[in-house]
C-alpha angles and dihedrals in degrees: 000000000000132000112291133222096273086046102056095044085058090050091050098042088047106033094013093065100046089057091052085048093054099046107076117210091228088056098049094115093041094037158010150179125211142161123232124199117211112168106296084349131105119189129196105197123191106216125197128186111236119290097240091044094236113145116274150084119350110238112242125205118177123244099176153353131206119189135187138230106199093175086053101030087238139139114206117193122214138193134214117229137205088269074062086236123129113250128180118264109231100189090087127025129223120301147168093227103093091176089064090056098051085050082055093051093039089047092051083185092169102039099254114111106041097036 
């Protein structure tokens, strides 16, 4: 089952605007932040135009992933390392405070989710 109505207003409200937070209007054309939704999964994603500034597909490296346990009531955040893989972060458990896991990724506190 995928997230419902309620659910995706809080996602928006939560990781939405974080992404809206981190995207500077005066950067629009050198850098963005959005969320991507893939089943349980939400996706930031941090987006560059390419390097030569040729027309083309923006480049996309990953800041963090939420994911959801439906059968636990649990989100779960997840890094992406230099193998370009999502591991776990292990600095903060589960929980069902989503909210708590956004203030993780904007603190940054270690470095991982904003290179």
């Amino acid at each position: 089952m995928s997230f419902s109505e309620l659910e995706l207003k809080r996602i928006d409200r939560t990781i939405g605007e974080l992404c809206r937070r981190s995207s500077l209007a005066e950067h629009a054309d050198k850098l963005r932040f959005v969320c991507e939704i893939d089943g349980h999964a939400v996706t930031v994603w941090e987006e560059r135009p390419p390097w030569d500034g040729s027309p083309g597909e923006w480049t996309r490296m990953g800041v963090a992933r939420f994911r959801y346990f439906r059968s636990r009531d649990e989100w779960q955040l997840y890094w992406m390392r230099r193998d370009l893989k999502w591991h776990v972060f292990d600095e903060v458990g589960p929980t069902r405070n989503l909210a708590r896991l956004v203030s993780v990724v904007d603190e940054n506190r270690y470095g991982c989710f904003f290179g």
